[in-house]
TORPA-4810 file (N, C-alpha, C, O; in nm, 3 decimals):
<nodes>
NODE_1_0.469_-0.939_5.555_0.448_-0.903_5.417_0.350_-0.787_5.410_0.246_-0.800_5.475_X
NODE_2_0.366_-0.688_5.348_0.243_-0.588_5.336_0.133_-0.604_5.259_0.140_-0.634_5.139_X
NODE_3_0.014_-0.585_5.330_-0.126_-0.646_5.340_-0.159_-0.631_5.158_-0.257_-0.697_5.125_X
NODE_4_-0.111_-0.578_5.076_-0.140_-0.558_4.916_-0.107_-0.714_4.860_-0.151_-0.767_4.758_X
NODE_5_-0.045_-0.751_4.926_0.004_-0.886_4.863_-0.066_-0.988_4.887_-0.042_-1.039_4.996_X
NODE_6_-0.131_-1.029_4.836_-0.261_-1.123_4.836_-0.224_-1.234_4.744_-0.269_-1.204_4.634_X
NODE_7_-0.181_-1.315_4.740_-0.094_-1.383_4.601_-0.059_-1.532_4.665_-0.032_-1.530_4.785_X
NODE_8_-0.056_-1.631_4.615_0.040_-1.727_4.652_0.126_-1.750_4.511_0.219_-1.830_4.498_X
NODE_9_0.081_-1.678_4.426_0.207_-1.726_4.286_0.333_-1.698_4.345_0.353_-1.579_4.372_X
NODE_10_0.413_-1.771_4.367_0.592_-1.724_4.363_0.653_-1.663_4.286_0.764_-1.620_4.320_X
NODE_11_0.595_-1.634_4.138_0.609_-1.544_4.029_0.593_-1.440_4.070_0.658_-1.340_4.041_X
NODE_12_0.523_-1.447_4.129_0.491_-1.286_4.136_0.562_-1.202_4.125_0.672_-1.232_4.171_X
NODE_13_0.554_-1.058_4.066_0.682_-0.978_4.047_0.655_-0.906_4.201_0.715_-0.969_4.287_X
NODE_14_0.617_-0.848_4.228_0.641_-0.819_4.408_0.700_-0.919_4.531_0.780_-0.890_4.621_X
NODE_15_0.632_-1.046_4.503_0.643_-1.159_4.585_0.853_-1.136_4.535_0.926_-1.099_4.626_X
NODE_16_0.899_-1.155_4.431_1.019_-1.146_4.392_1.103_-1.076_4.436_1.209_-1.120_4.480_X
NODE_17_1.069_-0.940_4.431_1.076_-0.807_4.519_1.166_-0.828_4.634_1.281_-0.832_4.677_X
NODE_18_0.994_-0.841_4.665_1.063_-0.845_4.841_1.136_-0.946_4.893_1.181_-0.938_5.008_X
NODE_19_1.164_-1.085_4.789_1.243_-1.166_4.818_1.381_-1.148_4.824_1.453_-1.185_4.917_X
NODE_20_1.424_-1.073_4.697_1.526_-1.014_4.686_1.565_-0.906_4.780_1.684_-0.910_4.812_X
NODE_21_1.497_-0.816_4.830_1.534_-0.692_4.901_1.587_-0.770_5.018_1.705_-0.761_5.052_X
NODE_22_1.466_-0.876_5.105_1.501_-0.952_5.209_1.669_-1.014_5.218_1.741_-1.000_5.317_X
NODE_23_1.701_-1.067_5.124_1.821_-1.114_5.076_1.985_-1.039_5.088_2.098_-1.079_5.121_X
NODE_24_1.894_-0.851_5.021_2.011_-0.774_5.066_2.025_-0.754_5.172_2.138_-0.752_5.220_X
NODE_25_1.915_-0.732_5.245_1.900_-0.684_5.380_2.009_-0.749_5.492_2.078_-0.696_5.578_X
NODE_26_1.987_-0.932_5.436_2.055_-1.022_5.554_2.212_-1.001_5.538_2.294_-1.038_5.622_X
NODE_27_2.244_-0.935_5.413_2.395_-0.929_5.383_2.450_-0.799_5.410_2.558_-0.789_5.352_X
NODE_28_2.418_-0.688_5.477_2.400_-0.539_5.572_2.491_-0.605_5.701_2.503_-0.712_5.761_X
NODE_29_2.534_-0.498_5.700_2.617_-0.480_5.888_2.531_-0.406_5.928_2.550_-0.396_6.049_X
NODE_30_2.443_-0.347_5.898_2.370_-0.282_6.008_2.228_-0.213_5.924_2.233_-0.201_5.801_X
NODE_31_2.112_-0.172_5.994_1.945_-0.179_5.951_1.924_-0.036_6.014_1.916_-0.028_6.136_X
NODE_32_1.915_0.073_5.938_1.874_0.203_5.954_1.689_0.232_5.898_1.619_0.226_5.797_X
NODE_33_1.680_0.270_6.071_1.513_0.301_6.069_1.472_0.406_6.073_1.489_0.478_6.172_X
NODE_34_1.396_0.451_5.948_1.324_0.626_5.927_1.248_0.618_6.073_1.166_0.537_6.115_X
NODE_35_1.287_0.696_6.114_1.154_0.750_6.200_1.135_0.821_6.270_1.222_0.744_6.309_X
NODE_36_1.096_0.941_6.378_1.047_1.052_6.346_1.045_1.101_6.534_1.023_1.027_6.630_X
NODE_37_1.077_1.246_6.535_1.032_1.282_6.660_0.953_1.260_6.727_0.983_1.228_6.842_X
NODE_38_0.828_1.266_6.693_0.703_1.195_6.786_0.732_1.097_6.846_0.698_1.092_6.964_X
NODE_39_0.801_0.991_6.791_0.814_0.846_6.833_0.930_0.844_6.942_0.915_0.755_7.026_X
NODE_40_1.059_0.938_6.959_1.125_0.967_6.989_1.156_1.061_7.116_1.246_1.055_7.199_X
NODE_41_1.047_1.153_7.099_1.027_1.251_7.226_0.975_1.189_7.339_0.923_1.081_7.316_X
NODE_42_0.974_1.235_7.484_0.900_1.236_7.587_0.755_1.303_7.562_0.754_1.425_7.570_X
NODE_43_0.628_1.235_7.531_0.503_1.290_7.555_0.419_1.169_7.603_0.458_1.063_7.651_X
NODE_44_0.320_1.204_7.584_0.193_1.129_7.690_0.127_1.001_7.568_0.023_1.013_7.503_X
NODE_45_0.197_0.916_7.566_0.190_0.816_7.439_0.015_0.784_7.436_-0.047_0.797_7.330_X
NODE_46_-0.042_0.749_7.542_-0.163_0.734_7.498_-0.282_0.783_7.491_-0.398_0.742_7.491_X
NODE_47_-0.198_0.931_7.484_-0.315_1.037_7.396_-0.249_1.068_7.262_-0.299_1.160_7.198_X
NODE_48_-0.143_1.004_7.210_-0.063_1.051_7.065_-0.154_0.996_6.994_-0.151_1.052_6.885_X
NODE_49_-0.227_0.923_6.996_-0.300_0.866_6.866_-0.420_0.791_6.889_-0.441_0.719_6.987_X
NODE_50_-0.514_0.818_6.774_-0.676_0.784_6.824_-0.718_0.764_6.650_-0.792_0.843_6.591_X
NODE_51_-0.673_0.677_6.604_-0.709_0.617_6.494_-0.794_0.505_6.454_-0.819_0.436_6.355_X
NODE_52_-0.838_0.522_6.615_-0.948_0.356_6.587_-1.028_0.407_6.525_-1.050_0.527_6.541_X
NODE_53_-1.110_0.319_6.418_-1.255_0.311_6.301_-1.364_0.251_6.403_-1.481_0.287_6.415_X
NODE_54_-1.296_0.154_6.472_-1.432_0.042_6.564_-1.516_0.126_6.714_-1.469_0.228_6.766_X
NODE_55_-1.596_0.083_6.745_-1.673_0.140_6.903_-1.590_-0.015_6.999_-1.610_-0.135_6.985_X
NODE_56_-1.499_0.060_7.090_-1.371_0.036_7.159_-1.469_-0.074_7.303_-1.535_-0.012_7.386_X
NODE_57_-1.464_-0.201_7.307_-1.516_-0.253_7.390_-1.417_-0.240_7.567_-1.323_-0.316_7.590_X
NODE_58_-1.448_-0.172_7.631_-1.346_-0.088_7.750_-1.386_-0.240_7.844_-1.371_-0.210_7.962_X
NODE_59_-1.426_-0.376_7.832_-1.462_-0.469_7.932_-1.300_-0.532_7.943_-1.261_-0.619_8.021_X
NODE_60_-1.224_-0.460_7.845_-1.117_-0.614_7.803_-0.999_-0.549_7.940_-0.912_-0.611_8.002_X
NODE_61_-1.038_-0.410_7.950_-0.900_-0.364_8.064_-0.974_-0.429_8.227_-0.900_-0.452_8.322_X
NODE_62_-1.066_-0.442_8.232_-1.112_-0.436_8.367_-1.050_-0.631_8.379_-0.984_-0.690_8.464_X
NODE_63_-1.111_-0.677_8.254_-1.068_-0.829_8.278_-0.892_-0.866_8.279_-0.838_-0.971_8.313_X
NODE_64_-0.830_-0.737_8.228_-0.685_-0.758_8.239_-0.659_-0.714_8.361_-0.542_-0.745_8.383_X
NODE_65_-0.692_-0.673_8.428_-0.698_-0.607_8.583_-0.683_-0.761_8.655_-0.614_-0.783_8.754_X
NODE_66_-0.731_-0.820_8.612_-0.696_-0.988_8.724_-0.624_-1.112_8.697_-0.618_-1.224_8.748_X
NODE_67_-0.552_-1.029_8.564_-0.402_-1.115_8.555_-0.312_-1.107_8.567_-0.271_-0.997_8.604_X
NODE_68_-0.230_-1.198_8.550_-0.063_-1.159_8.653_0.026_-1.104_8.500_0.017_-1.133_8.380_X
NODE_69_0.104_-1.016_8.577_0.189_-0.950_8.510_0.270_-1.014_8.398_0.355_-1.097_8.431_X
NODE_70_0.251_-0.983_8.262_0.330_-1.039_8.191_0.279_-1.184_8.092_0.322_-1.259_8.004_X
NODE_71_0.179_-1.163_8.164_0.087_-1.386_8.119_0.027_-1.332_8.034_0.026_-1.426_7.954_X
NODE_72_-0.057_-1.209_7.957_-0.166_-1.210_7.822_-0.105_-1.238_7.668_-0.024_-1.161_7.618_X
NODE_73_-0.127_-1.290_7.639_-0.097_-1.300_7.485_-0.212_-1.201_7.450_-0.326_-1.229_7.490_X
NODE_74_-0.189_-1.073_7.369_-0.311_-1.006_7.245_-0.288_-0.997_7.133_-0.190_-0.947_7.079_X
NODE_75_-0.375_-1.044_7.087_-0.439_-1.098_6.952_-0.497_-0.983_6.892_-0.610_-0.952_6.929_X
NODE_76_-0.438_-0.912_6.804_-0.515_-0.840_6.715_-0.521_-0.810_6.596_-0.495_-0.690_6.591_X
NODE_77_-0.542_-0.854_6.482_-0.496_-0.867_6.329_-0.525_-0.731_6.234_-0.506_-0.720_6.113_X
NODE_78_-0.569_-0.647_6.313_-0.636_-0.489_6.264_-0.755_-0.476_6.220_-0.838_-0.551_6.271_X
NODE_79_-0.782_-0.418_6.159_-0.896_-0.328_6.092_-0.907_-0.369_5.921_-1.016_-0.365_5.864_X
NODE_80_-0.793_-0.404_5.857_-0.774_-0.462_5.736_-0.790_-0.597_5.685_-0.836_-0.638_5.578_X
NODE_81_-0.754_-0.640_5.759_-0.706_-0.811_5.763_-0.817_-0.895_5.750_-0.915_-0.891_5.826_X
NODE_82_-0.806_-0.956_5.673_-0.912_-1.057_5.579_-0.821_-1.200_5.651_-0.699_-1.207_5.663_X
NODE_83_-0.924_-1.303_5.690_-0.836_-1.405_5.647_-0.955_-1.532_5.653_-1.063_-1.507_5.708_X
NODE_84_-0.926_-1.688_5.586_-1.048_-1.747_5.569_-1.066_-1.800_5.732_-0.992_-1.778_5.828_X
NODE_85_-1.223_-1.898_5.724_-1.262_-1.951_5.855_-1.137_-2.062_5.937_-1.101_-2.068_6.054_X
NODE_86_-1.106_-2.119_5.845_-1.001_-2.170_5.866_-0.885_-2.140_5.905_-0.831_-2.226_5.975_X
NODE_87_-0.807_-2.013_5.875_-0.657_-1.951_5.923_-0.702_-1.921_6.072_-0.629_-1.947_6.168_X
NODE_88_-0.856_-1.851_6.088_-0.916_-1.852_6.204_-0.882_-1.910_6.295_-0.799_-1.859_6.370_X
NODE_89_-0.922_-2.008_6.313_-0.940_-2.147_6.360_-0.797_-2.222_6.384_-0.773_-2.302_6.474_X
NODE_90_-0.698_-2.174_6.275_-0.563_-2.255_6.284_-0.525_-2.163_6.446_-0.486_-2.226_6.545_X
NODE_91_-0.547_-1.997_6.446_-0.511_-1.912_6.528_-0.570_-1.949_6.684_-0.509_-1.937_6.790_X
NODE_92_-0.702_-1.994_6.664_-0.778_-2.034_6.767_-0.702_-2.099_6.837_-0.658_-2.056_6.944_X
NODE_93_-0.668_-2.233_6.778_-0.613_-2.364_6.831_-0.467_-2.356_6.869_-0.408_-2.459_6.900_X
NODE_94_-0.397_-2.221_6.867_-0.287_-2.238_6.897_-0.300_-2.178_6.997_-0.226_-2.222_7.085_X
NODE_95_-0.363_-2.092_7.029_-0.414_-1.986_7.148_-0.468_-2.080_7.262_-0.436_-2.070_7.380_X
NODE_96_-0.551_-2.170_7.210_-0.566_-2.339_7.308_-0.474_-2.428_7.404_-0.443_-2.468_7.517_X
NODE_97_-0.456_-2.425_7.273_-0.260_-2.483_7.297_-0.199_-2.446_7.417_-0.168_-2.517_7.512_X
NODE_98_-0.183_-2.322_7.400_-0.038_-2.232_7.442_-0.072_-2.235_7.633_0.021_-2.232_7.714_X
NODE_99_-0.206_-2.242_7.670_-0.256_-2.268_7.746_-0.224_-2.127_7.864_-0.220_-2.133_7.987_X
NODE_100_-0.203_-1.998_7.766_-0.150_-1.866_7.844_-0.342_-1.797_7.836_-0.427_-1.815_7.749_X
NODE_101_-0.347_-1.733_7.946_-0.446_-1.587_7.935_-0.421_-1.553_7.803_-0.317_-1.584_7.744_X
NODE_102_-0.561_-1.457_7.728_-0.493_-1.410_7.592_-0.640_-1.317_7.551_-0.753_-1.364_7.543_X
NODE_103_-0.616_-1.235_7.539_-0.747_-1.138_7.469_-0.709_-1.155_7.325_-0.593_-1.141_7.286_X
NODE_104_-0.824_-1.190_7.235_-0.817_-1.195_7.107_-0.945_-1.057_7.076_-1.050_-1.030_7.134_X
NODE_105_-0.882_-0.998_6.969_-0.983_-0.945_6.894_-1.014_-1.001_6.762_-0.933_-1.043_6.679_X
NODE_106_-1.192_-0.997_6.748_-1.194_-1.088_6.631_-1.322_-0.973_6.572_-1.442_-0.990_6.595_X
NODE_107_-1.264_-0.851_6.492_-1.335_-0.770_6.426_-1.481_-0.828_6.344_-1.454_-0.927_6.275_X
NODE_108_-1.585_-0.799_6.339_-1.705_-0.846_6.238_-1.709_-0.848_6.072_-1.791_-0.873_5.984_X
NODE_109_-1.575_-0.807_6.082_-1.536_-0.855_5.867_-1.385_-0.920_5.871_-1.322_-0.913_5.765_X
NODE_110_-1.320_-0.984_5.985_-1.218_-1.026_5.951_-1.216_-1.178_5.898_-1.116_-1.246_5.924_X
NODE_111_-1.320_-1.235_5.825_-1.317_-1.379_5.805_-1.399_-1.343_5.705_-1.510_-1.290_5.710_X
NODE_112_-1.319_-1.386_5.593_-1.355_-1.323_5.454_-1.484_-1.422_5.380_-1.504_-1.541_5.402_X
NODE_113_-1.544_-1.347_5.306_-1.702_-1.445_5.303_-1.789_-1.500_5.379_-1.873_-1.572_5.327_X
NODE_114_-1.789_-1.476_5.541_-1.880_-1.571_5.618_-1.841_-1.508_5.795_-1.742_-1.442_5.827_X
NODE_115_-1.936_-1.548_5.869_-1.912_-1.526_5.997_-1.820_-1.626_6.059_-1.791_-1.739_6.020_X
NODE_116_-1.774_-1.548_6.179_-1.725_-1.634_6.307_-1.795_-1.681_6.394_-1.881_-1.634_6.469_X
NODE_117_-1.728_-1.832_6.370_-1.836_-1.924_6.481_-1.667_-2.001_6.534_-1.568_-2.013_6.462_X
NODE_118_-1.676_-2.027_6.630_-1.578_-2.077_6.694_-1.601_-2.194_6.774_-1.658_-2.170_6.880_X
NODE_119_-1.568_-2.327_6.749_-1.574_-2.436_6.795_-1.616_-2.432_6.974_-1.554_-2.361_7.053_X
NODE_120_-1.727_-2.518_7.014_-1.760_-2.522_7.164_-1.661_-2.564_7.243_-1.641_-2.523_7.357_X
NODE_121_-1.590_-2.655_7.178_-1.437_-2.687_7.216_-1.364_-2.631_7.253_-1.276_-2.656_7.336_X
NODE_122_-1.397_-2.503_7.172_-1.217_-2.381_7.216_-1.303_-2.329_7.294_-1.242_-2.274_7.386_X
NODE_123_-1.462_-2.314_7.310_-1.515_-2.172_7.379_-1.447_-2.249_7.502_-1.349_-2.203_7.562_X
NODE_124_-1.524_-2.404_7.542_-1.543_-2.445_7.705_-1.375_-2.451_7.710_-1.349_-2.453_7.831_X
NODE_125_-1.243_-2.456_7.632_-1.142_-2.499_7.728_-1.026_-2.318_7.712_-0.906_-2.294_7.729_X
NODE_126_-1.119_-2.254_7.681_-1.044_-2.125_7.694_-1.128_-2.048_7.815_-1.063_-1.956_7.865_X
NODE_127_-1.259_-2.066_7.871_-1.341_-1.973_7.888_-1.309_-1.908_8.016_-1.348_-1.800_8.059_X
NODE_128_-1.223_-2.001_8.072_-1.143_-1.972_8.210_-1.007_-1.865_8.161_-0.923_-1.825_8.241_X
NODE_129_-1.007_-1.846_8.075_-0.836_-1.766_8.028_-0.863_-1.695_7.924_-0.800_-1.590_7.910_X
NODE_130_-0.919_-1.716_7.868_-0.941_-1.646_7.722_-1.111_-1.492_7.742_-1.226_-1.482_7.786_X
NODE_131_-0.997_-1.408_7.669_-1.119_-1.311_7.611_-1.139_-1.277_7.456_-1.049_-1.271_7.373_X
NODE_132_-1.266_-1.258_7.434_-1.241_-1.262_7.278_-1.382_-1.122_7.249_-1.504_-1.134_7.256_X
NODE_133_-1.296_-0.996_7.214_-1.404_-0.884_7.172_-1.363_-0.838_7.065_-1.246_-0.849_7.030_X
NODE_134_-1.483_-0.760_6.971_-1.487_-0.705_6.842_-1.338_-0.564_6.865_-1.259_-0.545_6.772_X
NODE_135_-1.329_-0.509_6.957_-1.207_-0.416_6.948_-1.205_-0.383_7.067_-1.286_-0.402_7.157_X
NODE_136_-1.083_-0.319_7.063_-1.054_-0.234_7.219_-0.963_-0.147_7.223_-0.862_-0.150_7.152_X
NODE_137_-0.990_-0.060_7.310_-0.854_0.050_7.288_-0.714_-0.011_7.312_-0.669_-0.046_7.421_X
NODE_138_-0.652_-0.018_7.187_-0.499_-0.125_7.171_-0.419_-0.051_7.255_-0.352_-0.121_7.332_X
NODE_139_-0.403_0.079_7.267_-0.276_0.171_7.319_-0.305_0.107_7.488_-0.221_0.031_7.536_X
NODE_140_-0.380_0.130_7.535_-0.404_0.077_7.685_-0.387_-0.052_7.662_-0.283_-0.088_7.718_X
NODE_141_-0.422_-0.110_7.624_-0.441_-0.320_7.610_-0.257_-0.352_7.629_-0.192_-0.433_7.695_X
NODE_142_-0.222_-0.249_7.538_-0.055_-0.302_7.491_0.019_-0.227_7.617_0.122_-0.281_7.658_X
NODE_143_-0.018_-0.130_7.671_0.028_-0.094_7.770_0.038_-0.138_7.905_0.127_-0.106_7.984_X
NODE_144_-0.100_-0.244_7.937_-0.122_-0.268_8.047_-0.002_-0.363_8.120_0.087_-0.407_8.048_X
NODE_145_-0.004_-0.389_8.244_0.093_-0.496_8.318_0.116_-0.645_8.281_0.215_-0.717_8.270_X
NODE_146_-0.042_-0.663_8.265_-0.072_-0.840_8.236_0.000_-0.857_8.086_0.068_-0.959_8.067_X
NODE_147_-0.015_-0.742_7.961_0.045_-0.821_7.852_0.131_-0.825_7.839_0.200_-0.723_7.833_X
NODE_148_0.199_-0.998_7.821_0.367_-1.056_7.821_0.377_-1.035_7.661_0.484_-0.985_7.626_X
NODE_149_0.273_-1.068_7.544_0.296_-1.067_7.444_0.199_-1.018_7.329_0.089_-0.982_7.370_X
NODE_150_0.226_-1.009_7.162_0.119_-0.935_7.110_0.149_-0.995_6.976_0.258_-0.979_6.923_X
NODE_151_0.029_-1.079_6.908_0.021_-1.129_6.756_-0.075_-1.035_6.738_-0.182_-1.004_6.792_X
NODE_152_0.042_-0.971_6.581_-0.043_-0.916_6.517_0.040_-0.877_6.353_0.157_-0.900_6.322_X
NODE_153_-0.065_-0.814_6.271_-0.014_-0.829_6.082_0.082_-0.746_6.100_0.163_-0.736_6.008_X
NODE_154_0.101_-0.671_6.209_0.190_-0.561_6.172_0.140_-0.452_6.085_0.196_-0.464_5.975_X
NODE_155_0.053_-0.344_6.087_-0.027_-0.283_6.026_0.016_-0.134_6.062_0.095_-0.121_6.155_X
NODE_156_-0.013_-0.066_6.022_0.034_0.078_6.075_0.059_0.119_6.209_0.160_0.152_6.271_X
NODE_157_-0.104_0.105_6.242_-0.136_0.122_6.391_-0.075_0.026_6.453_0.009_0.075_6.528_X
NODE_158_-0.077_-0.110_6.461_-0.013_-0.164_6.540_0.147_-0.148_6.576_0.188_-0.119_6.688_X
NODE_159_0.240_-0.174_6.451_0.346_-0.090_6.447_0.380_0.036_6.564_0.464_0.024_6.653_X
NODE_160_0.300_0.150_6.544_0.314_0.288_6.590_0.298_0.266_6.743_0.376_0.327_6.817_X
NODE_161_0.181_0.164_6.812_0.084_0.212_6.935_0.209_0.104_6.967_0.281_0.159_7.050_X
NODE_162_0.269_-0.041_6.930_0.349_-0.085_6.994_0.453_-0.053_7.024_0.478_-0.097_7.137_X
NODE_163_0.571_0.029_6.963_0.612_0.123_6.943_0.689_0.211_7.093_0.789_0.201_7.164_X
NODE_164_0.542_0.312_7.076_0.516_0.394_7.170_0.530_0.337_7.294_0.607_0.378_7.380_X
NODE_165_0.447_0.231_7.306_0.462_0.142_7.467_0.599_0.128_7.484_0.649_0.175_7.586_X
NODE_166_0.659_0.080_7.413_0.822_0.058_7.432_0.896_0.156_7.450_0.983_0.155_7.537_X
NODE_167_0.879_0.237_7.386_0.937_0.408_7.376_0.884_0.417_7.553_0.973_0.388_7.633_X
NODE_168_0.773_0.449_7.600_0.728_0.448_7.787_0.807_0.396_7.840_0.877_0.448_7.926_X
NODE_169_0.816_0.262_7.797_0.868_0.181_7.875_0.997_0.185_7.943_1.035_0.158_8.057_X
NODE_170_1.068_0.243_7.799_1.246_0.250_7.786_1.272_0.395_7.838_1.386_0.404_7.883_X
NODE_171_1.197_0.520_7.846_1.156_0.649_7.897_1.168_0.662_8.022_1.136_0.768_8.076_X
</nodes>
């Protein structure tokens, strides 16, 4: 859903919207995507773009350096993304769960009204697998060997830098 939509009314005239558009969409033979030479050409993807706002914590590649190919789950919800202590926490515990390696980024305003504190529970049974920093350079993170997978809002940047890796990849 795009991040403007802040709503749980089902009324909503947007919420409606996009219900409907969704609707035409599934009844299409086929899904035409704008998008653009850059994304398309052969160039050096991870110098195409340098849109980070945050100071880039560079510890998270050296710790992906000693996992096996394909095992990271990354976690990154952007630069925008509000959500309460609780959705937190729902995210935490599935990341627990899943019992995979996983770098989370957990920005210093993404938990709307209050800090992150994260249960001693998740610290002691992740602390062997789990990394958790304020940001990192995503274009390398998403690029590297170890990441098998990537939650995230879907946000511009993420969109574009994931993208690009694939565009390398398929190149």
């Amino acid at each position: 859903m795009p991040g403007f939509i802040r709503t749980t009314d089902p009324n909503d005239l947007m919420i409606k919207f996009i219900i409907e558009a969704a609707d035409i969409v599934l009844r299409g033979n086929a899904i035409v995507f704008n998008t653009s030479n850059e994304l398309e050409s052969q160039h050096n993807y991870l110098a195409s773009i340098d849109s980070d706002i945050w100071k880039e914590d560079m510890t998270c590649l050296e710790w992906l350096e000693s996992k096996k190919r394909g095992s990271v789950i990354y976690v990154n919800f952007g630069s925008f993304m509000v959500m309460t202590l609780e959705q937190l926490l729902e995210f935490a515990l599935g990341l627990a769960n899943s019992k995979q390696p996983f770098v989370q980024i957990i920005s210093l305003d993404l938990v709307f009204g209050g800090s992150v504190i994260l249960s001693s529970k998740f610290v002691n049974e992740t602390s062997d697998r789990g990394l958790i920093a304020s940001w990192c350079p995503q274009e390398q993170v998403l690029n590297h060997s170890s990441i098998g997978g990537f939650l995230t809002q879907c946000g511009r940047n993420s969109k574009t830098e994931s993208t690009s890796v694939v565009l390398a990849f398929f190149c």
